[in-house]
N, C-alpha and C positions, 0 to 999 in steps of 0.2 A: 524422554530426557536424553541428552548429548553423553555419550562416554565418557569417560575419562583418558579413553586415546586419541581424543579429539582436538583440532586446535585450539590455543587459546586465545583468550580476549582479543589481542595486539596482534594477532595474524588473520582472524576473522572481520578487526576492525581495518587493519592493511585493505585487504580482502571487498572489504564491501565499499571501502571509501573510491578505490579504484574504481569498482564497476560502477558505481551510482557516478563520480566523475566525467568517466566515459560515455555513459548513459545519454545523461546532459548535456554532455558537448557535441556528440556524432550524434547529433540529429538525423543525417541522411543515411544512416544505419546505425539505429539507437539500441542494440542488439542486447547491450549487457544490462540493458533495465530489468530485464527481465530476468538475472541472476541477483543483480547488485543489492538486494534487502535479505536475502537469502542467509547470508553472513549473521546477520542483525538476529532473525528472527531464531538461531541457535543459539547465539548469545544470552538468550533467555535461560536455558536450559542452565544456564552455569550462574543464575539468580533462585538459588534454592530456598529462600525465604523475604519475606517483606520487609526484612531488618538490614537486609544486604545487598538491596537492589539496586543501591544506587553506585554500588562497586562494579555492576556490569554495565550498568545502565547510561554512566557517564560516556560509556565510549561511543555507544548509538547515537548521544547528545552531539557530541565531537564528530561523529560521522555524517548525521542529520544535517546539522550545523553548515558542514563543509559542502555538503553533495544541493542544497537550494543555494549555496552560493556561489555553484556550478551551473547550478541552474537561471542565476541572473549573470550567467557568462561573467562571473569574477566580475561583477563592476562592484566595487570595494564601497557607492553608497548604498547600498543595499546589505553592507552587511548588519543591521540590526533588524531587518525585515528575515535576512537567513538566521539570526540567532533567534526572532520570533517560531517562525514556523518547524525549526529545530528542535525548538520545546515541546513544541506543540504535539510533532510527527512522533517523539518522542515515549509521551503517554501512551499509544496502544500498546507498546512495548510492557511502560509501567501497568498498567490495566490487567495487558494479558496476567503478569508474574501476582500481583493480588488477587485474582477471578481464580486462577490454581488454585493459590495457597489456601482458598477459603472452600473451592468446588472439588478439589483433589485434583490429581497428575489427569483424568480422566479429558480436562478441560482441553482442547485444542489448539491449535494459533488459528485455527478460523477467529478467534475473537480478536487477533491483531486486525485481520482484514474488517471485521466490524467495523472497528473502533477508528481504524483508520476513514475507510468509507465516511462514516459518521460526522467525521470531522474535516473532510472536504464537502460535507453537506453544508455545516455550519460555515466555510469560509466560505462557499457558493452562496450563502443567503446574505453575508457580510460583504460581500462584493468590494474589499480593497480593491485599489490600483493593482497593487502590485501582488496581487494573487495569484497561487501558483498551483497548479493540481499533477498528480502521478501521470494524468495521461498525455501532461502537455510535451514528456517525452516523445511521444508521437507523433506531435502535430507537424511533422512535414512527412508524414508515412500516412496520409489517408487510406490509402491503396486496402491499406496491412487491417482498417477497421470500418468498412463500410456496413459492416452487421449493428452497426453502433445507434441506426435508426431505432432498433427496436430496444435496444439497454437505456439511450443516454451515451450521451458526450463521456462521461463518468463511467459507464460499463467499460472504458479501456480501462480507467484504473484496477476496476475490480478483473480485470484480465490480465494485468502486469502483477497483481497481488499473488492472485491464485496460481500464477506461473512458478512465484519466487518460492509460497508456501510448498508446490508441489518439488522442486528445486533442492528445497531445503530435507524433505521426506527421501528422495533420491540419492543424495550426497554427503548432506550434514546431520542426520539423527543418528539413533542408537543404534541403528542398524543401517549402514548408507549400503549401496549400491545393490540394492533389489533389484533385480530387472525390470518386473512391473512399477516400479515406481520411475524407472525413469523413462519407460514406454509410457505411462500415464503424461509426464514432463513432456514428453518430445509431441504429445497428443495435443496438450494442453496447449504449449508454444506454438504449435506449426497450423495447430486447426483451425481455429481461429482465423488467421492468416488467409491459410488455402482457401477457406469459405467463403472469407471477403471477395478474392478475386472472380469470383462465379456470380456476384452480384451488380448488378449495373446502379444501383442506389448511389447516392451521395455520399459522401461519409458525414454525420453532423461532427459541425467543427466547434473550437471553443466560441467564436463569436456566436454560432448559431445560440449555442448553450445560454451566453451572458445575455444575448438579445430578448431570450427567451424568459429569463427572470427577472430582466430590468424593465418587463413589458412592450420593448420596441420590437419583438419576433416578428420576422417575413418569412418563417421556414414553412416550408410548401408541404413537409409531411403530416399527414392530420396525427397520425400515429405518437410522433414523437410531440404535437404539441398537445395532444391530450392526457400524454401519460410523464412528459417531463423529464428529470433526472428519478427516475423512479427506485433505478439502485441504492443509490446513496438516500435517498428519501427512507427505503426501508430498512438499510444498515443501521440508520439513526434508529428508528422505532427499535429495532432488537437489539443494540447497544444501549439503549436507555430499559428495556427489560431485563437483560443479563444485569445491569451494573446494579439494578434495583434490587434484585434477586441475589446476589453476592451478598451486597450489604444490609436486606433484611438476615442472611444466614449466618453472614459474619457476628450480627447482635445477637441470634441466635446461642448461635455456641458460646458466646462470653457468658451467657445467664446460664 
């Protein structure tokens, strides 16, 4: 849980709208993606029960909101496809703060990245138009994710998650500026990275990805056409057992 000398709502929400902004638009050095949820995922910490989550929770909403509508470069018809997905990116948020309050403080934000993951599985099998995924920050930084053969198109997201979650242990929890945790950060961001460049692979890109589920794939790695988005394929399985598991426990306790 966040301190109570910790910033609040409106500075964390400042906070994160900027980076996930920036994120979005510097594409040719997309750097603050990988802080910009970070904010969000504290903001939790100040949702101390199920009855008042939506006093924190509205600002993530307004943050969400604003940062895919950044993400369709501000073109204004699109803004009820950003008020969609805003909702949507929302719920891990809400998910995380009732999986606590029913699991104890024990529970981790690994379950935002679940639930998150989970639900770019389901907009990947729903295939809008205007569909929009965490890694598509990326996509003119191939360079930065040619390991992505062996995750999925999708393991960036789950790389920009666990950046921000580790981000968050580093700077914004009850105990920020551990050394180890922001050695683990700087591991987390940079390795990846550096790994890539030692690779001569392709990066799979999102066409490869949509090609790949729409059944038109020409991708030449047997690898990735055997095993697919396999990240988010299993974030969904263990997001659909956590949530099932909360609320058999939740009936639980009421009896």
């Amino acid at each position: 849980m966040a301190s109570d000398r910790n910033l609040s709502p409106v500075v964390l929400f400042i906070a994160a709208l900027l980076m996930m902004t920036g994120g979005w638009l510097m594409t040719s050095f997309p750097i603050f993606i990988f802080f910009a949820l970070s904010p969000l995922f504290a903001m939790t910490d100040r949702a101390n029960s199920t009855s008042t989550v939506w006093e924190k929770m509205e600002w993530v909403l307004l943050a969400q909101t604003i940062s895919f509508l950044a993400a369709f470069t501000f073109d204004f018809s699109y803004t009820v496809s950003s008020m969609v997905y805003g909702i949507l990116f929302t719920l891990p948020f809400i998910g995380h703060v009732w999986v606590r309050h029913i699991l104890g403080n024990r529970v981790g934000k690994i379950t935002i990245v679940l639930l998150w993951l989970a639900l770019e599985y389901v907009v990947l099998k729903v295939r809008p138009d205007n569909s929009v995924f965490l890694a598509d920050a990326l996509r003119l930084q191939p360079d930065w994710m040619r390991w992505n053969i062996h995750t999925g198109y999708l393991g960036t997201s789950l790389w920009i998650l666990m950046a921000n979650w580790i981000v968050y242990l580093a700077l914004l929890s009850e105990k920020p500026f551990q050394w180890y945790w922001i050695v683990v950060a700087v591991i987390v961001l940079a390795g990846p990275m550096a790994y890539s460049y030692f690779l001569r692979d392709q990066a799979i890109g999102r066409e490869n990805m949509m090609n790949l589920y729409s059944g038109k794939s020409i991708v030449e790695d047997v690898t990735y056409l055997a095993r697919g988005e396999f990240v988010v394929r299993t974030a969904a399985w263990l997001s659909t057992l956590i949530l099932l598991f909360t609320f058999v426990k939740s009936q639980t306790t009421k009896r």
